[in-house]
C-alpha positions in Angstrom: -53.4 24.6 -21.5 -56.4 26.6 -21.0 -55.6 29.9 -19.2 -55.0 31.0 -15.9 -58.0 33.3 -15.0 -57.1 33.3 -11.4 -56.3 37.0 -10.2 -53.9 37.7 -6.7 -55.0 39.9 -4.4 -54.3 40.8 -1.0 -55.8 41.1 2.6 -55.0 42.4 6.1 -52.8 40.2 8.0 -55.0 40.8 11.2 -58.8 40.7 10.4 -59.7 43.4 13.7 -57.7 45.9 11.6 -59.6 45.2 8.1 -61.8 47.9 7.8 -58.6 50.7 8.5 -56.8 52.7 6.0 -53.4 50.8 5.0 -50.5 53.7 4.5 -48.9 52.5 1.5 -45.2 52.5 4.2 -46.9 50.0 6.3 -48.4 48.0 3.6 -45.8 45.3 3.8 -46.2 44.9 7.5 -50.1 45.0 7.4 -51.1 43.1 4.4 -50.5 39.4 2.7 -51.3 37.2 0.0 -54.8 35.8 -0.2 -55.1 31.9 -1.0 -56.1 30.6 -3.9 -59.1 28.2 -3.1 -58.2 25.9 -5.6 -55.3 23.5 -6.3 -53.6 23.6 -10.0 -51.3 21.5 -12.1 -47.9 22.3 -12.1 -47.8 24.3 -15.3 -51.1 26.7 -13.8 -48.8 26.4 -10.8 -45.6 28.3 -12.3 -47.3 30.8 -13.9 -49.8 31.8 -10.9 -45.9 31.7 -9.2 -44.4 34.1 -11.2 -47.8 36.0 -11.0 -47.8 36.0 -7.2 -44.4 36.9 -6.9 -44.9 40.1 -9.4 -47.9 41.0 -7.3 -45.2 41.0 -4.1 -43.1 43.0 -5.7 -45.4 45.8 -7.1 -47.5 46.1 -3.4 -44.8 45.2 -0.9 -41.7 45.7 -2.8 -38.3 44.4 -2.1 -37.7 41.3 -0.7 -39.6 38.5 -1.8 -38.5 35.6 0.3 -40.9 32.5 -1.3 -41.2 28.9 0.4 -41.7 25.8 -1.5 -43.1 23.0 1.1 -44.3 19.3 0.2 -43.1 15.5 0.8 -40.1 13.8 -0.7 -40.4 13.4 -4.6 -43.6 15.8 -5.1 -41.2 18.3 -7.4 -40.9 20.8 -5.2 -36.9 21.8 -6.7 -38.0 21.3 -10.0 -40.7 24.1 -9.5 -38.5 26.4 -7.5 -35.8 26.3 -10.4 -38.1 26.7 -12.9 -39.3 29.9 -11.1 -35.9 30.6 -10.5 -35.0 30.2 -14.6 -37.6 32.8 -15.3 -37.2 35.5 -12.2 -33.4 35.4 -12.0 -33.2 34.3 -8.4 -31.4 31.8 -5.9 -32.9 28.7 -4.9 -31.4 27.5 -1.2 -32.4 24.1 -0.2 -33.8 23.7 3.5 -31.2 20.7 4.0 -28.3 23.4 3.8 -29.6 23.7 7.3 -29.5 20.5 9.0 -27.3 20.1 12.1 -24.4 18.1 11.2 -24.5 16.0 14.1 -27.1 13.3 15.0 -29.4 14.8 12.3 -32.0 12.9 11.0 -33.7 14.1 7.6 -37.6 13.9 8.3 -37.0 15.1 12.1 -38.0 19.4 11.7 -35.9 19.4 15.1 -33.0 18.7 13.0 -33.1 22.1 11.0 -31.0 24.9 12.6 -34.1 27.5 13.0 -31.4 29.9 14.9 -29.3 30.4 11.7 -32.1 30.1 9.3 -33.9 32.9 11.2 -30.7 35.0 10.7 -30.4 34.7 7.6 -33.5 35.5 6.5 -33.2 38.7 8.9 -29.9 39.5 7.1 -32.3 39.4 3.6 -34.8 42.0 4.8 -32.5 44.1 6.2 -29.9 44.1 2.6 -33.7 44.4 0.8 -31.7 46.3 -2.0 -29.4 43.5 -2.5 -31.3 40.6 -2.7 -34.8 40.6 -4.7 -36.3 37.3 -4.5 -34.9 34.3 -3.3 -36.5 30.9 -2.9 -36.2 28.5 0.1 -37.6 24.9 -0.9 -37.6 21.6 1.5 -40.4 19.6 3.4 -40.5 21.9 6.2 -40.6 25.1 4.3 -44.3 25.6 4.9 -43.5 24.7 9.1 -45.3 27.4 11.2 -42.0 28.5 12.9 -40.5 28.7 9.1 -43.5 30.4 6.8 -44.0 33.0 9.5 -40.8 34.4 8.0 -41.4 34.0 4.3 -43.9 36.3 1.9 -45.1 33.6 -0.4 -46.2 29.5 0.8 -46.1 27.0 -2.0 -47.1 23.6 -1.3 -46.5 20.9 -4.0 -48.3 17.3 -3.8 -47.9 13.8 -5.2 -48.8 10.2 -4.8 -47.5 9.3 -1.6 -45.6 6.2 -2.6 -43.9 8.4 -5.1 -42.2 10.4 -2.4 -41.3 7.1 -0.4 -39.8 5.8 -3.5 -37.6 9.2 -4.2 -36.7 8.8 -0.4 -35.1 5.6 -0.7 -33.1 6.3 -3.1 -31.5 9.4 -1.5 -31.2 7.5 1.5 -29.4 4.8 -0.6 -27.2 6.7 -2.3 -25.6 8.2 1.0 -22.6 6.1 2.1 -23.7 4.2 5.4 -27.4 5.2 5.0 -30.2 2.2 4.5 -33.6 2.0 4.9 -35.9 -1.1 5.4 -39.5 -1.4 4.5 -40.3 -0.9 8.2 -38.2 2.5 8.9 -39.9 4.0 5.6 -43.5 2.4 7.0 -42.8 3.8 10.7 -41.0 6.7 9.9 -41.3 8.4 6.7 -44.8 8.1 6.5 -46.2 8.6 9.8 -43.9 12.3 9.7 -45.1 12.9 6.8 -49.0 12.5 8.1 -47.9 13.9 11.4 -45.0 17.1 10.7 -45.7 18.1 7.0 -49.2 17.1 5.8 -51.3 19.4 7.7 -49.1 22.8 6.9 -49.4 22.2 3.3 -53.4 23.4 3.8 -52.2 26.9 4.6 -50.4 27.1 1.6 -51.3 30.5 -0.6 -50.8 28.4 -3.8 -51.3 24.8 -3.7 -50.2 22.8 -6.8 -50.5 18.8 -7.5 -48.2 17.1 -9.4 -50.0 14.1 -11.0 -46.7 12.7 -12.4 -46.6 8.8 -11.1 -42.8 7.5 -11.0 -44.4 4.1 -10.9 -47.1 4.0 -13.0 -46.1 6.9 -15.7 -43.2 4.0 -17.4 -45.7 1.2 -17.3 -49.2 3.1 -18.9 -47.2 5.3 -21.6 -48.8 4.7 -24.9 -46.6 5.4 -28.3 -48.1 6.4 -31.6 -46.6 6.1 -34.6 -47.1 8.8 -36.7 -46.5 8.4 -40.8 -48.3 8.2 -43.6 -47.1 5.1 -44.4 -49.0 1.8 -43.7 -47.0 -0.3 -42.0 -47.2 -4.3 -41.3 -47.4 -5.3 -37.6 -44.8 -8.4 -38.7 -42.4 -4.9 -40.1 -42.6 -4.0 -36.6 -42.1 -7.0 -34.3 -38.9 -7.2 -36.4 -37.0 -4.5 -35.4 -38.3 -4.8 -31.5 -36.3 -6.5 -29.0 -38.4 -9.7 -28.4 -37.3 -10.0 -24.8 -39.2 -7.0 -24.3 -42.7 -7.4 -25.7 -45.1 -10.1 -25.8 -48.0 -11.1 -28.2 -51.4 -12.0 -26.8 -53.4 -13.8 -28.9 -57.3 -12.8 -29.0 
């Protein structure tokens, strides 16, 4: 992997007040993250994470309260836990905060804003308690929920990779079932409509370019020995029922 050359830095969080002198008290209040311009591969991605986060730390001290935002499937909890491996933090799923009545898992009107809002008012106000913490879920990145949060991470995939990873949560939940006309008028369209556009703002933007289709079907194997082996050596210890010959 080449290396990350990319460099944080910061600017005022209202543009009228830019050419002011910050007071290092207020800097927290006054200044944020600039975006990166460009969008990186998930291993980029961690490290300008970690990167972003020490940056937060250094000029704006304690908390750091980071959002990981993108559609079903993308890898957005594999990220956050890998940051969360390295820092030593908590990752705290955004479905911990559904309503548990009449909730419906792509609706944002189903997330309990009230007690989400406390508790992330209980974090700044216990700053020298809690050091970084990560919230991750499709509607971390939601106006009404980055407002809130120091650091937006948006993670991206092949669409029908996050319908995929969607049916099968929905599937393994006892009474829940989804046809191939719910995921085409619901899951999609919400995702265009209530998740899509927020992911723009993002201050790190990172693409996943694993396929869960097509990764298993276009893997290629190499054999590596010294030894010449015979391609009738090899058909014999392969199941037959799972390869074919073609003739040229």
């Amino acid at each position: 992997m080449e290396p990350v050359s990319a460099t944080w830095c910061f600017i005022p969080s209202n543009s009228c007040h830019s050419d002011s002198v910050i007071d290092s008290s207020s800097f927290r209040d006054t200044m944020k993250l600039a975006p990166m311009p460009d969008s990186y591969d998930l291993d980029r991605g961690l490290l300008l994470a970690i990167q972003a986060i020490q940056a937060l730390l250094e000029n704006k001290g304690l908390p750091v309260i980071v959002g990981i935002g993108g559609p079903s499937g993308s890898g957005k909890i594999s990220l956050a836990h890998k940051m969360a491996n390295i820092i030593g933090c908590e990752v705290v799923s955004l479905e911990s905060y559904f309503k548990l009545k009449d909730f419906k898992y792509d609706d944002f009107n189903s997330i309990d804003l009230t007690l989400l809002s406390k508790n992330i008012d209980d974090i700044r106000n216990v700053s020298d308690d809690c050091g970084v913490i990560i919230f991750e879920g499709v509607y971390a990145l939601h106006p009404e929920i980055r407002k809130s949060l120091d650091l937006w991470i948006a993670v991206v995939g092949g669409v029908h990779s996050h319908l995929i990873s969607r049916v099968q949560r929905d599937k393994s939940r006892v009474g829940s079932f989804m046809s191939q006309n719910e995921i085409m008028m619901t899951v999609f369209p919400m995702f265009q409509q209530y998740i899509e556009p927020h992911l723009v703002h993002a201050h790190l933007k990172i693409w996943n370019d694993f396929d869960l289709v097509l990764s298993p079907e276009s893997s290629l194997f190499v054999l590596k020995s010294n030894k010449l082996v015979a391609d009738q050596d090899i058909i014999n210890i392969l199941d037959p029922a799972k390869f074919c010959i073609v003739s040229e």
